[in-house]
C-alpha positions in Angstrom: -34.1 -11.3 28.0 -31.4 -8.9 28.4 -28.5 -11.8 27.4 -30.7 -12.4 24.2 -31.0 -9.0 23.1 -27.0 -8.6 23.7 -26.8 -11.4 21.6 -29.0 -9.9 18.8 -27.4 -6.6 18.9 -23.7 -8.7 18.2 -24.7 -10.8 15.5 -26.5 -7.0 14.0 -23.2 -5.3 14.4 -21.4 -8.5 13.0 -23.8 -8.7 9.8 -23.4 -4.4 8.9 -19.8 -5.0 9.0 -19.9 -7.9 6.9 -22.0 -6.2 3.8 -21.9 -2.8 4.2 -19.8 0.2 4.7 -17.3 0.4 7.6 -14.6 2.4 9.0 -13.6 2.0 12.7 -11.2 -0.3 14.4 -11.3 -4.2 14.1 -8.8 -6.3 16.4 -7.3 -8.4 14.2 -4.3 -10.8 14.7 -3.5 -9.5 17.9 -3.3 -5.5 16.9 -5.8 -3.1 16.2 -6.3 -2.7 12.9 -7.9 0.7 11.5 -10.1 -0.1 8.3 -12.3 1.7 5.9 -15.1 -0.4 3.7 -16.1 1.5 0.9 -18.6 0.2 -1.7 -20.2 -3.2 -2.8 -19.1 -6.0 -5.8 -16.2 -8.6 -5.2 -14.2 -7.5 -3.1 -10.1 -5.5 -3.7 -8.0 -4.9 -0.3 -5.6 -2.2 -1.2 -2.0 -2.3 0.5 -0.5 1.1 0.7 3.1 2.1 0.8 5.3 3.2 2.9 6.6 1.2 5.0 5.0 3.6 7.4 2.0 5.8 5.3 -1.7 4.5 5.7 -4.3 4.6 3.2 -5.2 7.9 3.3 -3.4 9.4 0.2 -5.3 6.7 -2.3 -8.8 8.7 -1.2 -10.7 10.2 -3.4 -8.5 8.8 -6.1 -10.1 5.2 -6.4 -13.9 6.1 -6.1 -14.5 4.6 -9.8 -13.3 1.4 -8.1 -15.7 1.4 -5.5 -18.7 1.9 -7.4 -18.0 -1.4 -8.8 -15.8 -3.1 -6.2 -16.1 -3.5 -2.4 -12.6 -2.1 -1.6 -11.1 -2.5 1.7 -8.1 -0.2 3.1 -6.9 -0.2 5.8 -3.3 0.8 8.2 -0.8 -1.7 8.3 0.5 -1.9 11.8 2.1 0.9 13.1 1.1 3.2 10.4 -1.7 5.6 10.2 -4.7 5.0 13.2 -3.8 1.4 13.7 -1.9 0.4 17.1 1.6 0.0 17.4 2.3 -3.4 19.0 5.2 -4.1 20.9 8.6 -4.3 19.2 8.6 -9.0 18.9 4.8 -8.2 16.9 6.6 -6.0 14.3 7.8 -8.0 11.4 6.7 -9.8 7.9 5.4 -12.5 9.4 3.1 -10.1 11.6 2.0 -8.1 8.5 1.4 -11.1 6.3 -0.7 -12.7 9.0 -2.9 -9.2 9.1 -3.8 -9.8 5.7 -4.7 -13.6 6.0 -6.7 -11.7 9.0 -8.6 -9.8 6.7 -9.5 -12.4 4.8 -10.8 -14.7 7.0 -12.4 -11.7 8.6 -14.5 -10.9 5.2 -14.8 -14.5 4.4 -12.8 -14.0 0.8 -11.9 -16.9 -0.7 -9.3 -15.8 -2.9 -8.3 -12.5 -2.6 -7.9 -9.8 -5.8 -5.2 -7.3 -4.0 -4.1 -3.6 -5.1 -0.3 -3.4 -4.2 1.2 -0.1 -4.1 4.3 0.8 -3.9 6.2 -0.5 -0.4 3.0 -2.5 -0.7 3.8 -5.1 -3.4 7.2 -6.2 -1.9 4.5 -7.1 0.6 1.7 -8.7 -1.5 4.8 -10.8 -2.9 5.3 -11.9 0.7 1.6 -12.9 1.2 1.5 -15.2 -2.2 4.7 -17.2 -1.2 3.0 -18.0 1.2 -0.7 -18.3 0.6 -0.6 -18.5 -3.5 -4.3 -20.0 -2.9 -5.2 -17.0 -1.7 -4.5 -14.9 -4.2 -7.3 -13.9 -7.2 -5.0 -11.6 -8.9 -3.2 -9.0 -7.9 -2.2 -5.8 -8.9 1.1 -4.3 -8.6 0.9 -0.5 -9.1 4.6 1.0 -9.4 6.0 -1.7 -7.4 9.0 -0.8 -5.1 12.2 -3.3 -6.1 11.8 -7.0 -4.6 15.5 -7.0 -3.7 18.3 -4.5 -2.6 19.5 -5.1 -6.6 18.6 -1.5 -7.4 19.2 0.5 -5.1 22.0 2.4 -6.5 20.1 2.6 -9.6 17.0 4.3 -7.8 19.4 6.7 -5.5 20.9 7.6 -9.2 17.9 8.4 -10.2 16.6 10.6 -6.9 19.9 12.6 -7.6 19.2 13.0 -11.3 15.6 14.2 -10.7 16.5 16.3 -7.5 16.1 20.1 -7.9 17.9 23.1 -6.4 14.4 24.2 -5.3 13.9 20.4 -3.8 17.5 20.7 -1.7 16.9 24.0 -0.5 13.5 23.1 1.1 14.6 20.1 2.4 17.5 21.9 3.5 14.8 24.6 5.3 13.3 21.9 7.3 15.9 20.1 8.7 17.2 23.5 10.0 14.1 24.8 11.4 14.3 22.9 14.7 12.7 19.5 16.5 11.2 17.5 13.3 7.1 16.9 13.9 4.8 15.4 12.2 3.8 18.5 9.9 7.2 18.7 8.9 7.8 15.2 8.4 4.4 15.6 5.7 6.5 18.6 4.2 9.5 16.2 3.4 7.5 13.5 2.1 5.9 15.7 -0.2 9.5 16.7 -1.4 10.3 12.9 -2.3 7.0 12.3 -3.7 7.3 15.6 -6.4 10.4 14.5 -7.3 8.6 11.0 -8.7 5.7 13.0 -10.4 4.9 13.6 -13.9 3.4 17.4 -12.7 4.8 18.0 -9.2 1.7 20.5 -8.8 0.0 16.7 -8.4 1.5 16.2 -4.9 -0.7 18.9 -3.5 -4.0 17.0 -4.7 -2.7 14.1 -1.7 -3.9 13.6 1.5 -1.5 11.9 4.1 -2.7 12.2 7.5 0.2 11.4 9.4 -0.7 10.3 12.8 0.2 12.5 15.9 2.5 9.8 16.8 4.0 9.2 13.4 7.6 9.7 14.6 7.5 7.1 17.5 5.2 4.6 14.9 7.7 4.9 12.4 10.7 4.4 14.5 9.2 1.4 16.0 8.1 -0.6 12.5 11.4 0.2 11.1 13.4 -0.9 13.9 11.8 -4.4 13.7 11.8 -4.4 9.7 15.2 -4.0 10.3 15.6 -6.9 12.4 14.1 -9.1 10.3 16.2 -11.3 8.0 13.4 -11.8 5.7 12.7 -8.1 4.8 15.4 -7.6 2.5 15.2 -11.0 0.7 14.8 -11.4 -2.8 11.3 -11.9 -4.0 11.9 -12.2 -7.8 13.1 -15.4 -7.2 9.0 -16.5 -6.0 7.9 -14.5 -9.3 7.3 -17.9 -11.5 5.0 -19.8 -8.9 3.1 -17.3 -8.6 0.3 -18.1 -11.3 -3.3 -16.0 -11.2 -3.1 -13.0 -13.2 -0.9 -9.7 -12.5 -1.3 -6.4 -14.0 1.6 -4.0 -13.7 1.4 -0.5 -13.7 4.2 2.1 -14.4 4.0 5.4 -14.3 7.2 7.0 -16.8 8.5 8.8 -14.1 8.1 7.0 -11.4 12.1 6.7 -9.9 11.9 3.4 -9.7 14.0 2.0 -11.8 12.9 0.2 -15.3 15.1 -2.8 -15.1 13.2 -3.7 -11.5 9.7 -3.3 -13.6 11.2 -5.4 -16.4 12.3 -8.2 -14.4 9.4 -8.2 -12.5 7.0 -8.6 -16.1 9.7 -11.3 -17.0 9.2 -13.0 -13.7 5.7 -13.5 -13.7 4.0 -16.4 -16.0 0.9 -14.0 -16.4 1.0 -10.6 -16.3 0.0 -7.7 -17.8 2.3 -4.1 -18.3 0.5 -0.8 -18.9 3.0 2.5 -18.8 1.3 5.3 -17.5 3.4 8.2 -20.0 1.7 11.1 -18.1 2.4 9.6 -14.3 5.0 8.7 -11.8 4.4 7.1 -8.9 1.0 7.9 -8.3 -0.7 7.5 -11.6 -4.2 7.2 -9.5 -3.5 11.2 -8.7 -2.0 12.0 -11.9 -4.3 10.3 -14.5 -7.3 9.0 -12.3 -10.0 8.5 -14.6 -7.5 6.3 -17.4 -6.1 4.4 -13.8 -9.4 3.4 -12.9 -10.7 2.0 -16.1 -7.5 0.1 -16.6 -8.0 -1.8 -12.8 -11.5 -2.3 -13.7 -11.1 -3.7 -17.1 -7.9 -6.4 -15.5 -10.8 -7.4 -12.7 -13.6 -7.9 -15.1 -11.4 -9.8 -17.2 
């Protein structure tokens, strides 16, 4: 009696997480993985950015989307409440495998993925190598897909930097041992120097982990290590062919030419500029961002 109610109560827990609402830790792929289930409809797994935030700054931005989509988020490992694994389990090949974790996990059969940022440079990763996989996908002011730009983008940090921006920065490094608060403080530096209204930046959560620093260190140190990380991923763009919509915000610091090769790249896309955003045009002009995802997932 007592085996058969155990069994019950498994396949009940097994059957909430697979239609309704969930946040808690799954252990997926050998780490474990924090998610956060939000809402009903085909479903949208959104890959924040980073590498090394969690997916904490897209809430309460993406509501709209969940009233009509079943959106999954969740860490990436070694970011946010997600484990770190041991140094050999912290690579692309790890974090591609997550997502074909996910999938299984939710029993999608082709997935429709949000790409942010870091993010896409990994969604681009995922579709080399499951393209059958892939739904559509939607790159939301991509980060570069090769080392090509970044002299461009560190010309354009410079141009956009303010006396105001240096001087804080310049408070915080000199303040002492860097923790986690002040690590938020100088992410929020870089992040108003890519905003349309750097008053936006404040509207963010980012709920850096107590051990962000040791997280961090650890999935850069075996990004670093892997050959594959800074490979070029335009050079994939043309096989990849379910639908893509690009979003730009105009002053995102990333530079055009990377956006424009990407839309070249691609055999189906869709562009939208965002004139009143930068790199977080779900912050800086919610409502229009939300309509605009909705619309490319109906369609």
């Amino acid at each position: 009696m007592i085996v058969k109610l155990l069994v019950l109560c498994s396949l009940f827990a097994v059957n909430v997480f697979a239609q309704g609402d969930f946040t808690g830790i799954k252990n997926l792929n050998g780490a474990s993985m924090f998610l956060s289930v939000r809402g009903s409809g085909e479903p949208l797994l959104v890959l924040h950015g980073g590498p090394g935030l969690n997916h904490s700054y897209f809430i309460p931005f993406l509501k709209k989307l969940e009233e009509k989509h079943r959106v999954i988020y969740y860490d990436q490992r070694a970011c946010g409440q997600s484990s770190t694994p041991s140094a050999d389990s912290i690579s692309l090949k790890f974090l591609i495998e997550d997502i074909e974790a996910i999938r299984k996990q939710f029993k999608i059969e082709k997935l429709n993925i949000l790409a942010h940022s870091w993010g896409a440079v990994l969604a681009s990763h995922y579709a080399s190598k499951y393209p059958n996989r892939i739904a559509r996908i939607i790159y939301s002011n991509p980060s570069m897909l090769s080392r090509d730009y970044d002299q461009e983008a560190a010309a354009l940090v410079k141009q956009k930097t303010t006396a105001a921006d240096s001087v804080d920065r310049a408070k915080i490094f000199g303040s002492g041992t860097l923790d986690t608060r002040k690590y938020d403080e100088l992410l929020r530096i870089s992040f108003r120097i890519s905003a349309y209204d750097r008053a936006n930046i404040s509207k963010m959560s980012l709920n850096l982990p107590p051990n962000f620093l040791e997280a961090n260190r650890a999935l850069f140190n075996g990004l670093m290590k892997d050959p594959s990380f800074n490979s070029d991923m335009y050079k994939v763009l043309p096989t990849f062919k379910f639908p893509v919509l690009i979003i730009h915000g105009e002053s995102d610091v990333i530079p055009l030419p990377s956006i424009e090769r990407l839309k070249k790249g691609l055999p189906n896309a869709v562009y939208i500029v965002f004139s009143k955003s930068g790199h977080f045009p779900f912050v800086e002009e919610t409502e229009r961002y939300n309509e605009e995802i909705l619309t490319f997932l109906k369609n």
